[in-house]
C-alpha positions as CSV (number, residue, x, y, z in Angstrom):
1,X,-14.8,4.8,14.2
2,X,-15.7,7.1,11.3
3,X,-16.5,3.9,9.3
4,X,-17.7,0.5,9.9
5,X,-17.9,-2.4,7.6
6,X,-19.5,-5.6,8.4
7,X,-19.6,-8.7,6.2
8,X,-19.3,-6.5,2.6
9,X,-20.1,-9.2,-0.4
10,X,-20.1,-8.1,-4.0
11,X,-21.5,-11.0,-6.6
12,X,-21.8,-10.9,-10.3
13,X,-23.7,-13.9,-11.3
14,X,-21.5,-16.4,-10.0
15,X,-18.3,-14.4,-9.4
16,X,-17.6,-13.5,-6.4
17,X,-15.6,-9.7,-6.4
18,X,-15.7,-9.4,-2.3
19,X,-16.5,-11.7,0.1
20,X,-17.1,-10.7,3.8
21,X,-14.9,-7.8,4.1
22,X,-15.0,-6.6,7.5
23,X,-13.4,-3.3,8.2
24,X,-13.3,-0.6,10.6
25,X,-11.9,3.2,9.7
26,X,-11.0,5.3,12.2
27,X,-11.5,9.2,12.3
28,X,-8.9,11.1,10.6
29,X,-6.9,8.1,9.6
30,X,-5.2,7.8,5.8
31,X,-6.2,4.0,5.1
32,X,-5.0,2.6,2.1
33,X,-6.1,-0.1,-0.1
34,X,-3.4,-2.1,-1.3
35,X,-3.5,-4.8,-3.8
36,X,-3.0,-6.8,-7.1
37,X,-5.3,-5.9,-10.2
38,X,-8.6,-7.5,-9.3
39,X,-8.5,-7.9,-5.6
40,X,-11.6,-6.4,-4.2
41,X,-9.7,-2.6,-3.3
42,X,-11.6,-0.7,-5.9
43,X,-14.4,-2.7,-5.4
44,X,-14.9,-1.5,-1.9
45,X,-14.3,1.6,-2.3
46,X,-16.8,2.2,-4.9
47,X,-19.3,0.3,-2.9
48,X,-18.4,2.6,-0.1
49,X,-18.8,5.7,-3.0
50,X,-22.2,4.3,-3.5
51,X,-21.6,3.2,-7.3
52,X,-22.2,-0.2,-6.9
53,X,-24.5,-1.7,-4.8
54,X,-23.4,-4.5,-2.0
55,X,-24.9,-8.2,-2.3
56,X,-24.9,-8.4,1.1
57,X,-23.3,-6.3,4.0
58,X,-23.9,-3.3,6.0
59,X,-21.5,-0.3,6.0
60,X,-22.4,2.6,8.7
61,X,-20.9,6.1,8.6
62,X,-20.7,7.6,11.7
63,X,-23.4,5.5,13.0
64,X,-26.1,5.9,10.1
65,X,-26.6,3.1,7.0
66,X,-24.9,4.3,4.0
67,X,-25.9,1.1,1.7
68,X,-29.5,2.1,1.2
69,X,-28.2,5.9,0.4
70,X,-27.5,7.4,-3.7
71,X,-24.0,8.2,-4.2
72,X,-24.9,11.9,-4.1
73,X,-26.6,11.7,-1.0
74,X,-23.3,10.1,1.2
75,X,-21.5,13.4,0.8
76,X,-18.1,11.4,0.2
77,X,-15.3,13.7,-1.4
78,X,-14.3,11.6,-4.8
79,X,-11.3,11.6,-6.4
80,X,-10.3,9.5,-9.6
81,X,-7.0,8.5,-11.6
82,X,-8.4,10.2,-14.9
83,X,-9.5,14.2,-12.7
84,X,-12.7,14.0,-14.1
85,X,-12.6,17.9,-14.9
86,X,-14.9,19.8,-16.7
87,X,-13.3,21.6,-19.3
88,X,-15.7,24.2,-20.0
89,X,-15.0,25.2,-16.8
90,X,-12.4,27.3,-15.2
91,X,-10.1,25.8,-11.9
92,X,-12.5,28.2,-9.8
93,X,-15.8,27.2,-11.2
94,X,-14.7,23.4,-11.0
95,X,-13.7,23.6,-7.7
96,X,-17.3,25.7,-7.2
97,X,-19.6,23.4,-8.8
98,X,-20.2,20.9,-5.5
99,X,-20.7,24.0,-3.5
100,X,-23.3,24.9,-5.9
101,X,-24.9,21.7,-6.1
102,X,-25.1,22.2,-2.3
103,X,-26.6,25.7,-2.6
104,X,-23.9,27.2,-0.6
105,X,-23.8,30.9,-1.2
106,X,-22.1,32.9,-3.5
107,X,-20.1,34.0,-0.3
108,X,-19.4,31.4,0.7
109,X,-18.6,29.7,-2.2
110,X,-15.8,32.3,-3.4
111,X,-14.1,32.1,0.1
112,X,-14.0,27.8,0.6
113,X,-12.9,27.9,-3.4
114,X,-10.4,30.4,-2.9
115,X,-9.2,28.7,0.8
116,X,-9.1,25.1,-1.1
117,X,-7.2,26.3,-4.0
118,X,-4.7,27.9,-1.5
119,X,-4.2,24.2,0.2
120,X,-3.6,22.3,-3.1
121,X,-1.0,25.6,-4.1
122,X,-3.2,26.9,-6.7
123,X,-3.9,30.1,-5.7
124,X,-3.1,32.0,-9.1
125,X,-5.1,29.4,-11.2
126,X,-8.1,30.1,-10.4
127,X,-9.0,31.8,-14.3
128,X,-7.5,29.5,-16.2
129,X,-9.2,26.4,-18.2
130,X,-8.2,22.5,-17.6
131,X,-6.4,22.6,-21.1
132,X,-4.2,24.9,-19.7
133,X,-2.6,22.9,-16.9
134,X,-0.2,20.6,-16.2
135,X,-1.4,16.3,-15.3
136,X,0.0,17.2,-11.7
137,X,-2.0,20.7,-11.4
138,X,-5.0,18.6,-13.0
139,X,-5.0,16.4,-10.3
140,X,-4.7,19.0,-7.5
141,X,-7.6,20.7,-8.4
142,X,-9.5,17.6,-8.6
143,X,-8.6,17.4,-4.9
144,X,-9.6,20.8,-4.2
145,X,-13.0,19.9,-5.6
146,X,-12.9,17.0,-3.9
147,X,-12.4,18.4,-0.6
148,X,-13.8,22.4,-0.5
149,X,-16.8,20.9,1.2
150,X,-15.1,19.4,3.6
151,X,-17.0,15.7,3.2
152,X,-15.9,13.2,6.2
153,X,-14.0,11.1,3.8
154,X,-12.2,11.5,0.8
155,X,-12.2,8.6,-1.6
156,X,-8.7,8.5,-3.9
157,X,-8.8,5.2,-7.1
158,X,-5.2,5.3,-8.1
159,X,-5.4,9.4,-8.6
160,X,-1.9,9.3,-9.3
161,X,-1.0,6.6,-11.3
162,X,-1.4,8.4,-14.5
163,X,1.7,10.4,-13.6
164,X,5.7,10.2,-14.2
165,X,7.3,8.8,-10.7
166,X,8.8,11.9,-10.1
167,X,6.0,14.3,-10.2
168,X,4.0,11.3,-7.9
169,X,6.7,11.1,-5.0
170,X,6.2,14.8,-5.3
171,X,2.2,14.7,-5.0
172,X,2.3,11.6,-2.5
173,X,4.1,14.2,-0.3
174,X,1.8,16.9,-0.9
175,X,-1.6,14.5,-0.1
176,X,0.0,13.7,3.2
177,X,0.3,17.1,4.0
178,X,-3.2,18.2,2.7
179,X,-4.5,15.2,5.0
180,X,-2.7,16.4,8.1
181,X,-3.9,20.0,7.1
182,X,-8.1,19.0,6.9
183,X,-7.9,16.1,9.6
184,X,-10.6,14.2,7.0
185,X,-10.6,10.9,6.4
186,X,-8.2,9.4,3.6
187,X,-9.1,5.7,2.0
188,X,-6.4,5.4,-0.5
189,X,-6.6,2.8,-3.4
190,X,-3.3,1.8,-5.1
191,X,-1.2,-1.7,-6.6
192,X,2.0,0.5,-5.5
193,X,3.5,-0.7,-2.9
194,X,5.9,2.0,-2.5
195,X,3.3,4.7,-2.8
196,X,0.9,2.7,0.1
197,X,3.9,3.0,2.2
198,X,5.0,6.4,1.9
199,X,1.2,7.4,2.4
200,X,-0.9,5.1,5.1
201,X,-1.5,5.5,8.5
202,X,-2.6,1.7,8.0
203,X,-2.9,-0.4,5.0
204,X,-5.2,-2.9,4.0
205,X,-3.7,-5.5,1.7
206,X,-6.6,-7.3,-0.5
207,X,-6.6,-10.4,-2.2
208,X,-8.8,-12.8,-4.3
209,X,-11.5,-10.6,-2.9
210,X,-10.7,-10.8,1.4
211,X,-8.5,-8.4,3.2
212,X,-5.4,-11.1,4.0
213,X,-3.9,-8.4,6.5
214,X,-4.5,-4.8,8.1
215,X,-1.4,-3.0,10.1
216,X,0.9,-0.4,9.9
217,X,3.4,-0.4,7.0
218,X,5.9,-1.3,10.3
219,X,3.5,-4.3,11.0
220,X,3.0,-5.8,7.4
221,X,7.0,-5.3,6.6
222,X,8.4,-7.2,9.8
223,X,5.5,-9.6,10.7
224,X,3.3,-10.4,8.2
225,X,0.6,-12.9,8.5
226,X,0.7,-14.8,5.5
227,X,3.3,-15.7,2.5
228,X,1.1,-13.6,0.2
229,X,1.4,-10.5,2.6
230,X,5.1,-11.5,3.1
231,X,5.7,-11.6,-0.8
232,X,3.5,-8.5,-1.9
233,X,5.2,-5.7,1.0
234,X,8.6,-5.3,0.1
235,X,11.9,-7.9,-1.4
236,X,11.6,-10.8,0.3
237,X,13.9,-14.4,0.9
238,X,11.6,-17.4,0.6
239,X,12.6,-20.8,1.6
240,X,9.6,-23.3,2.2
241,X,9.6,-26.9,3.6
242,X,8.4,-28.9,6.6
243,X,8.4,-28.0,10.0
244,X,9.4,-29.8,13.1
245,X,9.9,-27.6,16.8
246,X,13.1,-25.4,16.5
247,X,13.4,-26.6,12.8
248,X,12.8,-26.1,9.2
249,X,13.8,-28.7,6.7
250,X,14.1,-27.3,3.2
251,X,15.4,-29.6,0.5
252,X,19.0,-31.0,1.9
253,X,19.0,-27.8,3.9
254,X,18.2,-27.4,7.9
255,X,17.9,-23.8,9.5
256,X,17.1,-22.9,13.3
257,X,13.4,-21.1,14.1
258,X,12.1,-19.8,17.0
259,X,9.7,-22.2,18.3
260,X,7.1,-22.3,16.1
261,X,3.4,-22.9,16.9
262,X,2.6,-25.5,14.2
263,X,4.8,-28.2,12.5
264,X,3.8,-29.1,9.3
265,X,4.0,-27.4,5.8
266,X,6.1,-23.8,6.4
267,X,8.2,-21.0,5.3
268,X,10.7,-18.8,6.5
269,X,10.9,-15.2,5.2
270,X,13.9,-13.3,5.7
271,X,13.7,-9.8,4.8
272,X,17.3,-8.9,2.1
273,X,18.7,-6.4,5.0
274,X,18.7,-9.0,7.4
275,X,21.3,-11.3,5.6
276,X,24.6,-10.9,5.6
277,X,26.6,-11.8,2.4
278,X,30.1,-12.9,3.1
279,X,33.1,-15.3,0.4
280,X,32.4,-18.7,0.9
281,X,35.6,-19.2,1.8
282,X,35.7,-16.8,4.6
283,X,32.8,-17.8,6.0
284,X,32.7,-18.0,9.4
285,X,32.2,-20.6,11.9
286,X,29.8,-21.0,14.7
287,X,31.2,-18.4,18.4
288,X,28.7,-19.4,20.1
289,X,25.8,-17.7,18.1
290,X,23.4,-19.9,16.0
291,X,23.8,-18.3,12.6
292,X,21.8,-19.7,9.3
293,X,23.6,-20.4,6.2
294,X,23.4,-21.1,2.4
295,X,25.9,-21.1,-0.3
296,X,24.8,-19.7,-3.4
297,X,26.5,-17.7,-6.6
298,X,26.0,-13.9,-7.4
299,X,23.4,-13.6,-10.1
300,X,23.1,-10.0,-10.0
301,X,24.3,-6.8,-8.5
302,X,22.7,-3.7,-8.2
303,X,24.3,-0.3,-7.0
304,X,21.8,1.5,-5.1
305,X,23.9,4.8,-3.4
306,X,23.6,3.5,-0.2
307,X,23.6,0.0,-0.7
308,X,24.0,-3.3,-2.6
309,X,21.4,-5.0,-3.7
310,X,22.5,-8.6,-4.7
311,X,20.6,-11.7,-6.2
312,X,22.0,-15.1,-5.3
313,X,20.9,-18.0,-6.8
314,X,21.2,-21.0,-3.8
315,X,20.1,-24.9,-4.3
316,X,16.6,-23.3,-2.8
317,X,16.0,-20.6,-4.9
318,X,16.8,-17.1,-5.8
319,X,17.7,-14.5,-2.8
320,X,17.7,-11.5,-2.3
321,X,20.3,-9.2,-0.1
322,X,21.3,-5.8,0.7
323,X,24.0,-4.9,2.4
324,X,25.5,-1.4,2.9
325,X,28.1,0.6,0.2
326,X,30.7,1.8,2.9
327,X,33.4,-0.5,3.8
328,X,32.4,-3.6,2.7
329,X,33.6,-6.1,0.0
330,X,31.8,-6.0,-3.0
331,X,30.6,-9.1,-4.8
332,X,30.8,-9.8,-8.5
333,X,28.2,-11.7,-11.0
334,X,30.0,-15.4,-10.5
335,X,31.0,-15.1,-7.2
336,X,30.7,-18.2,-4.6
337,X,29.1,-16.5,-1.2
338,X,27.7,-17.7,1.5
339,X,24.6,-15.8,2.8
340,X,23.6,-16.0,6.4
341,X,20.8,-14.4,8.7
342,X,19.8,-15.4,12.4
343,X,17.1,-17.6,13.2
344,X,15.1,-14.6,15.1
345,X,15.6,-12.6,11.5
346,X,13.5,-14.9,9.9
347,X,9.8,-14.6,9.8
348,X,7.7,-18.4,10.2
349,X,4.6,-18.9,8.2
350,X,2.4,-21.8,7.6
351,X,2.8,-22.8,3.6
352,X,-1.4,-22.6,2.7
C-alpha cells in the first residue's frame, strides 16, 4: 500500500467533519472520493495534502508519517477545480516552477517540462500566457505542473467541475490515459457520480463524515452495502417494509427474497434494467418461475437511443425502468403496466 490511513478524525469545535476514516491506497491505483457536498471527501484529501491538520489519526506514506510533515515537504502533486495558474507566467514556466522550487537543473528542467507538456497534448504551448488558453487547456497544464515531478500521488478536488460536460467526458478520458501513462497514484474527489465511474479503479463513497462503502464501480452498482450507497450509485427501485425469511412485506404488497440474514426493518433495491415493464392486461402468469410484480401507471417516458427510460408511479412509490428501444412496445404517460423483476434481481438491505 502506497497509503495508509488509520482512524483519520477532523473536529471543529464541536463539529465533527471526519470521524475514523480508515483507508488503505494501493500503488498505482485511481481512487476516487465520491460523495454529497459536505461529506468528509475534500476533507481527507486536504488532510492528506497537508492543509489541514488531523484531530486525531495517523496517515503513513509508503511507510513514513506524513501528519507531522508541511504540505510542501509531502511532495504530493496538487491539482484544484479553479488551475491555480500563475498568469505572469508562460505554460512552460508554470509547469517549471515546482522543478525550480526543487532545484532541479536547468537541464533537466527544460526536458521533464517539455516531456509533461507532451503527455497533457500541449506541446506547442509552451510560450503562450494562461489568458491565452482555453478552461480545458487551463486545466491540462495544471496537471502537467502537477505531475512533471513525478510525486507518488496526485491529488485532483473537483478539477473538472468548472467545465461544460462535453469538454469533461473529453478530459475524464484523457486523466485516465495520463494515469495509465505515469503509473502514479490518482485520489480523485468528485459529487459526480458519472465522472467517479468512468474514472476509478475503486471508489470510496463518503457520507456524514465515514466512508459507508469502498469497491469497484461493479461492486457499489450491483451489491451495495447500505440504502445510502444503493440510492447515491446509479437510478434505483426502492420499496421498504418488514422482513420475515423468504419475504418482504411492503404496504398491502408481498415480494419473494433470497433468504435474508436478518428479519426486521428492510428494503429491496432493484436496479431500473432489471425490471421488466409489460400492459397490465397482458401480464403474465406464474410458468413455474417466481416473478415479482406491481401495477403502477406511466408517469414519464424518456427516449434515451438505446433505451426507454420510464417512471411509474405504484401504491409504493415511484419506479424507475429501462428497457431496451428495439422491438418492444412502447408505453405512454397514462398507461396501466405492470412491472416485474425476479427475486434474485433485487438487492436486500437492512432499513437503518
Amino acid at each position: 500500500m502506497i497509503l495508509s490511513i488509520s482512524n483519520l478524525t477532523k473536529k471543529y469545535g464541536n463539529a465533527t467533519a471526519l470521524h475514523d476514516v480508515n483507508l488503505d491506497v494501493r500503488e498505482g491505483e485511481f481512487l476516487t472520493f465520491l460523495g454529497p457536498s459536505g461529506s468528509g471527501k475534500t476533507t481527507t484529501l486536504n488532510l492528506i495534502a497537508g492543509f489541514i491538520e488531523p484531530t486525531s489519526g495517523t496517515m503513513l506514506l509508503q511507510g513514513a508519517p506524513l501528519e507531522r510533515k508541511k504540505a510542501h515537504e509531502r511532495n504530493l502533486g496538487v491539482v484544484f477545480q479553479h488551475y491555480a495558474l500563475f498568469p505572469h507566467l508562460t505554460v512552460e514556466e508554470n509547469v517549471e516552477y515546482p522543478l525550480k522550487q526543487r532545484k532541479v537543473s536547468r537541464a533537466e528542467r527544460k526536458k521533464s517540462v517539455a516531456e509533461a507538456l507532451e503527455m497533457v497534448q500541449l506541446g506547442g504551448f509552451a510560450n503562450r500566457y494562461p489568458r491565452e488558453l482555453s478552461g480545458g487547456q487551463q486545466q491540462r497544464v495544471a496537471v502537467a505542473r502537477a505531475v512533471v515531478y513525478r510525486p507518488p500521488i496526485l491529488l485532483m478536488d473537483e478539477p473538472l467541475g468548472a467545465l461544460d460536460k462535453k469538454l469533461r467526458e473529453w478530459l475524464q478520458m484523457e486523466l485516465r490515459r495520463i494515469h495509465r501513462e505515469l503509473g502514479s497514484t490518482f485520489i480523485y474527489v468528485t459529487h459526480d457520480q458519472e465522472e467517479a465511474l468512468a474514472l476509478s479503479d475503486r471508489i470510496a463513497v463518503f457520507n456524514h463524515g465515514k466512508i459507508e462503502q469502498i469497491g469497484t464501480a461493479h461492486e457499489l452498482y450491483n451489491s451495495p452495502k447500505s440504502l445510502f450507497v444503493g440510492e447515491f450509485i446509479g437510478e434505483s427501485t426502492i420499496f421498504k417494509g418488514e422482513v420475515a425469511g423468504d419475504v418482504i412485506t411492503c404496504g398491502s404488497c408481498q415480494f419473494s427474497i433470497q433468504k435474508a440474514e436478518f428479519d426486521g426493518a428492510g428494503a429491496i433495491l432493484i436496479r431500473p434494467e432489471s425490471m421488466s415493464i409489460v400492459d397490465r392486461a397482458a401480464a403474465r402468469v406464474d410458468s413455474g418461475c417466481q416473478v415479482n410484480r406491481i401495477s403502477g401507471k406511466i408517469l414519464d417516458v424518456v427516449y434515451l437511443g438505446s433505451a426507454f427510460k420510464y417512471s411509474v408511479a405504484t401504491d409504493l412509490g415511484e419506479a424507475m425502468v429501462r428497457s431496451t428501444a428495439d422491438g418492444v412496445r412502447v408505453f405512454e404517460i397514462g398507461d396501466e403496466v405492470t412491472l416485474e423483476w425476479k427475486p434474485e434481481d433485487s438487492v436486500l438491505l437492512p432499513d437503518c
